[in-house]
C-alpha positions as CSV (number, residue, x, y, z in Angstrom):
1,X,113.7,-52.1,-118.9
2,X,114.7,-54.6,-116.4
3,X,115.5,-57.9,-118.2
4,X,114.9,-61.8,-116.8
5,X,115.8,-65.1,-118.6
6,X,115.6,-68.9,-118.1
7,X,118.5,-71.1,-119.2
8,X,119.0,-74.4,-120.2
9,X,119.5,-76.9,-122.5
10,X,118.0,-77.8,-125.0
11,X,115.0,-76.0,-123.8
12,X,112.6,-76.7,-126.0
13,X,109.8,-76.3,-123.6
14,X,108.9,-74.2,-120.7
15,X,106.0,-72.2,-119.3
16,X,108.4,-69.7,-116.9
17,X,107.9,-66.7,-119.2
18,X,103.6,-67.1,-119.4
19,X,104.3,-67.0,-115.6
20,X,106.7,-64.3,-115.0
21,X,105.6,-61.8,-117.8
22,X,102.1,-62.1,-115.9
23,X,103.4,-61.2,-112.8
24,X,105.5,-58.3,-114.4
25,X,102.0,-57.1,-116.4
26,X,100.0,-57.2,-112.9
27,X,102.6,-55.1,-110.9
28,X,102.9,-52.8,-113.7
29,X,106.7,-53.4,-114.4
30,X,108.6,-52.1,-116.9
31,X,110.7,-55.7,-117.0
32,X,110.2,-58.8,-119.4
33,X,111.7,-62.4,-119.0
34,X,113.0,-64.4,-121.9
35,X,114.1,-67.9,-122.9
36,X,117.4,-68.6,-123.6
37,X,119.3,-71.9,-124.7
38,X,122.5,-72.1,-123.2
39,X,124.4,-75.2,-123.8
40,X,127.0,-76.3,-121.0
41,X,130.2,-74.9,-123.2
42,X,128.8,-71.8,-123.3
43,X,127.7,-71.4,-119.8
44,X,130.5,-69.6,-118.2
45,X,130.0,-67.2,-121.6
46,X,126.5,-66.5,-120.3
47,X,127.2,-65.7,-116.7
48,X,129.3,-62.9,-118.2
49,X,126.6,-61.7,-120.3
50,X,124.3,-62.1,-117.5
51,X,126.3,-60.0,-114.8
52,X,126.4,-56.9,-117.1
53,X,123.4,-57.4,-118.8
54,X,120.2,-59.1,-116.7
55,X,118.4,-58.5,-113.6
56,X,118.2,-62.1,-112.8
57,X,117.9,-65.6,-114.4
58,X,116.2,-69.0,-114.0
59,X,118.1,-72.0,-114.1
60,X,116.9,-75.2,-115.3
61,X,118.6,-78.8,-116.6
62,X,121.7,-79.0,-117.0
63,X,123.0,-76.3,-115.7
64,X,121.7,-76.6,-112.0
65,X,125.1,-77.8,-110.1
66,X,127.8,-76.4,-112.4
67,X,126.5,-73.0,-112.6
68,X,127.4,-72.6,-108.4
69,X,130.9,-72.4,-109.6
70,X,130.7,-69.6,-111.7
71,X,128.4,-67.6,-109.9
72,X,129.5,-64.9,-106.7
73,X,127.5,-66.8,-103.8
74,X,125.1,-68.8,-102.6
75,X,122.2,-68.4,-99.7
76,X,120.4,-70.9,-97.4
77,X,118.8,-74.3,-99.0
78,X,121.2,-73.9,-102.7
79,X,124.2,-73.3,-100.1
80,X,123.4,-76.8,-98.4
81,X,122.0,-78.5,-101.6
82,X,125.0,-77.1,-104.2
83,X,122.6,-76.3,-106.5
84,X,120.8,-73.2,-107.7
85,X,117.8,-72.4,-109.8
86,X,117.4,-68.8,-109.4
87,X,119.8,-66.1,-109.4
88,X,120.1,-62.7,-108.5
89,X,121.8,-59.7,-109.8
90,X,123.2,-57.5,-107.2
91,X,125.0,-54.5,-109.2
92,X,127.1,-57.1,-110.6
93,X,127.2,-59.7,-107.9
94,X,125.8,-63.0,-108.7
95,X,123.8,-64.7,-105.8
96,X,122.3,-68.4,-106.1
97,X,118.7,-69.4,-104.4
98,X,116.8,-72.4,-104.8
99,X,112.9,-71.6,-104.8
100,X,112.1,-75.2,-105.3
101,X,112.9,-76.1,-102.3
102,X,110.9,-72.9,-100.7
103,X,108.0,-74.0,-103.3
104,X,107.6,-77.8,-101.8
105,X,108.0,-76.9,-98.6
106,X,105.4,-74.3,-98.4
107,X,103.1,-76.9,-100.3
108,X,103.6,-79.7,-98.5
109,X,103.3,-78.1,-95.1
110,X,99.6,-76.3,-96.3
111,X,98.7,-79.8,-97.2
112,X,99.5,-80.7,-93.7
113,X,102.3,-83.1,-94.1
114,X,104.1,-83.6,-90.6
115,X,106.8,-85.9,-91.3
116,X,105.7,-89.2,-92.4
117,X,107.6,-91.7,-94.2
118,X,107.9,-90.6,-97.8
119,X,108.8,-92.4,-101.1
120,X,110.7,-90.0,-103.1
121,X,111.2,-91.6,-106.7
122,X,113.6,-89.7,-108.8
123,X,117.7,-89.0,-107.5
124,X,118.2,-85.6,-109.7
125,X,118.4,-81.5,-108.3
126,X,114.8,-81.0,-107.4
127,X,114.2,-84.8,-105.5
128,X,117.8,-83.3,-103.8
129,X,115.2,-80.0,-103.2
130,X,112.4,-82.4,-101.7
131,X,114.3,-84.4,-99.8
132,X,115.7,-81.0,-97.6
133,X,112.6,-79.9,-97.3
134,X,111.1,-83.3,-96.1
135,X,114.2,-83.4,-93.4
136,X,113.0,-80.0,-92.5
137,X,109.4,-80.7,-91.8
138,X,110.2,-83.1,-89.9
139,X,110.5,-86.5,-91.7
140,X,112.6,-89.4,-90.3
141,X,112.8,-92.1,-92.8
142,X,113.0,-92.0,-96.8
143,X,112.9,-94.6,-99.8
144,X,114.8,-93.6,-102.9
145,X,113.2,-95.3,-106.1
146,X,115.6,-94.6,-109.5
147,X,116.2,-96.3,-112.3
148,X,119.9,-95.4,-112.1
149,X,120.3,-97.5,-108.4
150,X,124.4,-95.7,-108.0
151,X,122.4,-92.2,-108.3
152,X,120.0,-93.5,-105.9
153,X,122.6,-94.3,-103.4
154,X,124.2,-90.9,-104.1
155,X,120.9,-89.3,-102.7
156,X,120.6,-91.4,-99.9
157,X,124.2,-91.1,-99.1
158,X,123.2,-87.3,-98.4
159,X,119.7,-88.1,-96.6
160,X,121.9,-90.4,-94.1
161,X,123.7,-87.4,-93.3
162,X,121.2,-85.6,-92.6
163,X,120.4,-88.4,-89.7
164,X,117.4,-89.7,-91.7
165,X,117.2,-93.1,-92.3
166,X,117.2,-93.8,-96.1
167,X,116.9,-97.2,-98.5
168,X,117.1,-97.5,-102.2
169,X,115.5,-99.2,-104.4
170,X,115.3,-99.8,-107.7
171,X,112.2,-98.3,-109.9
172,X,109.9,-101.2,-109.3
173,X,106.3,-101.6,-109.3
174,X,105.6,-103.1,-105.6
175,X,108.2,-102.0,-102.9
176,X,106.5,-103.9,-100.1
177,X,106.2,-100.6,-97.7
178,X,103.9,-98.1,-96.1
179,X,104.4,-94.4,-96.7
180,X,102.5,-90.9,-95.8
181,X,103.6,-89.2,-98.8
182,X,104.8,-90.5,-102.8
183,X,106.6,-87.9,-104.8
184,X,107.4,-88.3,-108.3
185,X,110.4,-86.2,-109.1
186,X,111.0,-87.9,-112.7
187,X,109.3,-87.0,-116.0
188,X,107.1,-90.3,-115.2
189,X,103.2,-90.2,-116.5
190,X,103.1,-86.9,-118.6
191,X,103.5,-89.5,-121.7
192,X,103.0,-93.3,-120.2
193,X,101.2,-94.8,-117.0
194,X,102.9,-94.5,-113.7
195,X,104.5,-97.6,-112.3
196,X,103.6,-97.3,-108.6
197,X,99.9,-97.3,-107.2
198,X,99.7,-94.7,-104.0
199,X,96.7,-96.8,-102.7
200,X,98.7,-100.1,-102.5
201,X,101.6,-97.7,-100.9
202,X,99.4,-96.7,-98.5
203,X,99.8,-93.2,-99.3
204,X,97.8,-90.3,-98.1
205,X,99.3,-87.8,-100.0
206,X,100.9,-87.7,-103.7
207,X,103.4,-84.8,-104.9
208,X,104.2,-85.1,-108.8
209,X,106.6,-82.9,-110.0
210,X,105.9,-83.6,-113.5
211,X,102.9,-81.5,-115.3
212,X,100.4,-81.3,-118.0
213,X,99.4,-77.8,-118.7
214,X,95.6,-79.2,-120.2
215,X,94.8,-82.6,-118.1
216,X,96.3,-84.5,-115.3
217,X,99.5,-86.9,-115.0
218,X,99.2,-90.7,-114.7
219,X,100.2,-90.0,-110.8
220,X,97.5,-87.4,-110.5
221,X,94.9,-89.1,-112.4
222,X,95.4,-92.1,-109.7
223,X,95.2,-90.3,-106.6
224,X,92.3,-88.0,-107.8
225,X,90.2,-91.8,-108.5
226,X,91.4,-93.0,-105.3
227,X,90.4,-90.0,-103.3
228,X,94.3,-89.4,-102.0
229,X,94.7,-85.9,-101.9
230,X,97.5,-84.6,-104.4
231,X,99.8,-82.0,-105.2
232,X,100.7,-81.2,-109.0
233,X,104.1,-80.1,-110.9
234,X,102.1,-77.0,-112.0
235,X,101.6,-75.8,-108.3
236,X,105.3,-76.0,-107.6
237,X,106.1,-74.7,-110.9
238,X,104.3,-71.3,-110.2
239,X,105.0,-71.2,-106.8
240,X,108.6,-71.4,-107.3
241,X,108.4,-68.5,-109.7
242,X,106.9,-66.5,-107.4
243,X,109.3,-67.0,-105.0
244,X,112.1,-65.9,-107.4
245,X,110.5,-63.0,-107.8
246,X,110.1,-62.1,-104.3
247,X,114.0,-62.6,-104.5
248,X,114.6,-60.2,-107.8
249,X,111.6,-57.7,-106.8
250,X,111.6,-57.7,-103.0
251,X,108.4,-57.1,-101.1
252,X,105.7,-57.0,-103.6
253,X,101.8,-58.0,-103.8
254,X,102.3,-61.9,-104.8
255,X,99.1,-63.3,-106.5
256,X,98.0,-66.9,-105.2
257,X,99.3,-69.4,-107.3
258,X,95.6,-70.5,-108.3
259,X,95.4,-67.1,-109.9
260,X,98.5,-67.7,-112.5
261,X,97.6,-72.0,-112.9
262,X,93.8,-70.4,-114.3
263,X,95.8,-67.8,-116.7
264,X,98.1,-70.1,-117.7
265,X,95.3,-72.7,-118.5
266,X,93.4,-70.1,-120.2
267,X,96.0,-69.5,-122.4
């Protein structure tokens, strides 16, 4: 039996193995994928275990960044970004991707996105995921919105390199500017309302990586009234699990994402 895991820490929450045990069930695999906590003194301990024991592993907070050092390689977008949420086991060789960069990209180019100005609000790995694949669909110019303002100059400090034009702000509720697109790559409006209005933004389309498995986010809930077309945390959840296992499995049948959100919320 092949065996897959998620790590992080503390982990008390996460929906990857509903997802990824599907998958295995449809395609008929003998393989099962499993939680595990890892906390950052044990990491290197882990990767051991991993590379004689696993197939493959997830990677979730905090381990995102530091587990590139202990790890054989790195490929395309987690090369550029330094930080990996998938890995690979290659008879003993341990290979870093990051799927959700592949996950927003391929959502926001279906949606039609063609490099408007974008509001990302958030400074942490995955708004580092969004902003690459914002500067590779073609966006030009970027607001950073964090409550930590030093990590929001971190992130733009990289955007600007990237020859995008980038300003941060502070998380406030009016930033007097017009963007295409608002993503939300914070934990803001699963619990509490959501501080910025995408109508008053001028916003056409909404990405919120945050998620409620049964009902909508504050972000979500907003756009759906206002009629802005939107983009949830579950779509990018699934789809970036599918994308790891295209990177474990190889070629296979993929199901749509749609497919594993109406299993998962049947559940």
């Amino acid at each position: 039996m092949r065996v897959y895991a998620v790590i992080g820490y503390p982990l008390n929450y996460t929906l990857s193995p509903n997802i990824h045990n599907y998958v295995f069930s449809a395609l008929g695999l003998d393989a099962v994928y499993v939680p595990l906590k890892v906390s950052p003194s044990r990491l290197r301990h882990f990767v051991e275990f991993a590379r004689d024991s696993l197939s493959g592993f997830n990677v979730t907070i905090p381990h995102k960044v530091s587990i590139v050092q202990l790890i054989d390689g790195t490929t395309g977008p987690a090369k550029e970004l330094g930080s990996v949420n998938t890995v690979v086991n290659r008879d003993g060789e341990l290979l870093g991707y990051n799927t959700d960069y592949l996950a927003i990209r391929q959502a926001l180019s279906e949606r039609g996105y063609s490099g408007g100005d974008a509001l990302i609000i958030g400074a942490g790995g995955v708004a580092r995921a969004t902003a690459l694949a914002l500067r590779d669909l073609g966006c030009t110019r970027v607001y950073v919105m964090n409550r930590t303002v030093e990590r929001g100059r971190e992130l733009c400090s990289l955007i600007n390199s990237w020859g995008i034009d980038c300003k941060v702000l502070s998380l406030q509720r009016d930033f007097g500017a017009k963007v295409q697109l608002i993503i939300n790559a914070t934990p803001l409006g699963i619990e509490e309302g959501f501080p910025i209005d995408p109508r008053n933004a001028g916003a056409e389309l909404v990405l919120d990586l945050a998620y409620r498995l049964s009902g909508d986010t504050s972000l979500v809930e907003l756009a759906r009234s206002e009629s802005i077309r939107y983009i949830d945390g579950l779509e990018i959840l699934i789809r970036q699990a599918i994308e790891a296992d295209k990177a474990w499995l190889g070629s296979f049948e993929r199901p749509d994402w749609r497919e594993v959100l109406t299993v998962l919320r049947g559940r």
